[in-house]
N, C-alpha and C positions, 0 to 999 in steps of 0.2 A: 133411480127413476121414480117420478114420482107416482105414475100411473099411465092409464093409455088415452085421459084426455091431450089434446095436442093445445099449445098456445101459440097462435099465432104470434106478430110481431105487433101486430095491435094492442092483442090482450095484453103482453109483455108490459107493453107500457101503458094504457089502463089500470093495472093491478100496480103498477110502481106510482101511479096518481094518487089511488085508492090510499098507497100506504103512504103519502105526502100528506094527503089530508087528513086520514088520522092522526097522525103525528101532530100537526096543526095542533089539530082540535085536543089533544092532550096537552098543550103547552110544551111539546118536546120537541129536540131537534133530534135525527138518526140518522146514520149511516150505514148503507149497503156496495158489499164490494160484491161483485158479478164473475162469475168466471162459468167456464162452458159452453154451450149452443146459447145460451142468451148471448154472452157476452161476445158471441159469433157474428151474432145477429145484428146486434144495437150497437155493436164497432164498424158494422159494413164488411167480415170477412169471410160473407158464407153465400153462397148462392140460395140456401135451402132459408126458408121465412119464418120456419115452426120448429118446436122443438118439448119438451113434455113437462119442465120445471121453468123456475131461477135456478140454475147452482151460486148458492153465497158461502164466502169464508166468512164473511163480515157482517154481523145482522145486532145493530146496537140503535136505542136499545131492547134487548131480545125478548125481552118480557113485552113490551107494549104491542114491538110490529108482531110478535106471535098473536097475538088479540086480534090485531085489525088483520092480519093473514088468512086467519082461523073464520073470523066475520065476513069475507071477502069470499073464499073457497063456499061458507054456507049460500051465498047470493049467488054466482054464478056456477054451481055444483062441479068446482074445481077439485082437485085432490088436497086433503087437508095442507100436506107438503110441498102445494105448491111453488113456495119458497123453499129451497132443499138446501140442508146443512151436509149433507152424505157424501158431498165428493170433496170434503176438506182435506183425503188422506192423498189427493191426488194431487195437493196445489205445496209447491214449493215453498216453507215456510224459513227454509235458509237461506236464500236466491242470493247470487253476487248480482244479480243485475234487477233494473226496475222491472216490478210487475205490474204497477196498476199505472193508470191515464183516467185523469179524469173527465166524467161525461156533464159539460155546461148545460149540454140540451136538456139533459133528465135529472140535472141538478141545481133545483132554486125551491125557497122556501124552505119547508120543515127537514127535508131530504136532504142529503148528499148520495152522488149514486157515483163510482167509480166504477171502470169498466178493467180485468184485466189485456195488457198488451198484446199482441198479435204475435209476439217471440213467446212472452209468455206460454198463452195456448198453444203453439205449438208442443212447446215441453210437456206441460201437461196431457196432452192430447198425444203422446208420443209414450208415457205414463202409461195410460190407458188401454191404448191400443188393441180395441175392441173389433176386431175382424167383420168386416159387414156395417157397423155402426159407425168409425172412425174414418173410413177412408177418404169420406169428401173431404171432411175436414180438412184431416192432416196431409191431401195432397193441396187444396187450396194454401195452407198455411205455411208450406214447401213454398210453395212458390212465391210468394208473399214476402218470403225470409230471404229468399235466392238461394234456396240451398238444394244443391243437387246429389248428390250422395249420400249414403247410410257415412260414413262415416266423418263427414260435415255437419249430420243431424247429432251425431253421438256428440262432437265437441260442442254442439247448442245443448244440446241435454243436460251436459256436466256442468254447464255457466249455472243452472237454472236451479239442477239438485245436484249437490258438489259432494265431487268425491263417489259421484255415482256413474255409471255408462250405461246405454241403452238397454233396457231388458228385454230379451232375446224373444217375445213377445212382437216385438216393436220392430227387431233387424228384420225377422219371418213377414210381419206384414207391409216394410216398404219395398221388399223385394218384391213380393206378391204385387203391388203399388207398379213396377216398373222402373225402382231407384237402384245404382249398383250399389258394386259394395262401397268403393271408391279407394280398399286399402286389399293387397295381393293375400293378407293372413289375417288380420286383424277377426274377421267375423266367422274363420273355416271352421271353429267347432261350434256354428249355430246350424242346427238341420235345415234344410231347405224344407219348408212346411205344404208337401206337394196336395195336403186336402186342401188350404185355402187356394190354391191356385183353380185345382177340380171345382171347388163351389165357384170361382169367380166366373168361370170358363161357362161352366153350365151355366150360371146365369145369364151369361151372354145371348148364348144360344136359343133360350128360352123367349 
């Protein structure tokens, strides 16, 4: 994260103009691949508008946009990491299936800007599985996928990171979520995680 200023979907793409036109103005062409709450956002899969970064795997090339980045965050007192390289350990880099779709609208001129896929993120975001921060997401991107069960999400997980199955992180908070298991054994020696349940509850309440 890159701090607690929030970027709208404005700024988002404001700041991806910013670094178009630098780029220009160097004589270079770049490319940025997107993944996370931008890439939520600027694909149309998220109800929520803001979100605190870019997360990029792809930031080329990385020497210049870090300049015009750097230049950008000092103007509108953004966090220097506004563009975040930190959630690369999160992004599938052996995937049997497509991750990225490219975005025409945010790409012309000096930029290319690719957005990852909506099966994607959910993998990723299934990865993650941040109690409290993840669940819009990953239940919008449920449904999004058609997938109803934890154990329909694990065979999307494995397309994505192979040879991997969902981390017991991820079965604990779609349960919590409201998904079954959708297999009679498969998931029995994942604890049922009854604090996230307590904090969902209470937050209800509240």
């Amino acid at each position: 994260m890159a701090g607690d200023r929030i970027l709208t979907e404005d700024d988002i793409i404001w700041g991806l103009e910013q670094i178009r036109d630098g780029l220009a103005a160097h004589g270079e062409h770049g490319t940025l691949k997107i993944i996370g709450g931008s890439a939520m956002i600027l694909g149309g899969h998220a109800e929520r508008r803001s979100t605190v970064d870019i997360d990029a795997v792809v930031l080329l090339p990385e020497d210049v946009i870090g300049r015009i980045a750097a230049r950008v965050a000092q103007q509108r007192g953004w966090p220097t990491n506004w563009i975040n390289l930190e959630a690369q350990g999160l992004y599938p880099a052996y995937s049997g299936r497509p991750l990225w779709e490219a975005s025409p609208q945010l790409s012309h001129g000096a930029l290319t800007v690719e957005l990852a896929t909506q099966e994607a993120l959910l993998a990723m975001k299934l990865n993650a599985s941040r109690a409290g921060r993840d669940d819009d997401d990953i239940r919008a991107l449920m449904t999004a996928c058609g997938i109803e069960t934890i154990v329909n999400a694990d065979d999307h997980f494995a397309d994505y990171f192979r040879g991997e199955s969902l981390p017991d992180k991820a079965v604990m908070l779609l349960r919590t979520l409201g998904y079954p298991d959708g297999h009679p054994s498969f998931y029995s020696n994942v604890p049922r995680d009854t604090s996230l349940l307590e904090r969902r509850s209470g937050a209800a309440r509240q």
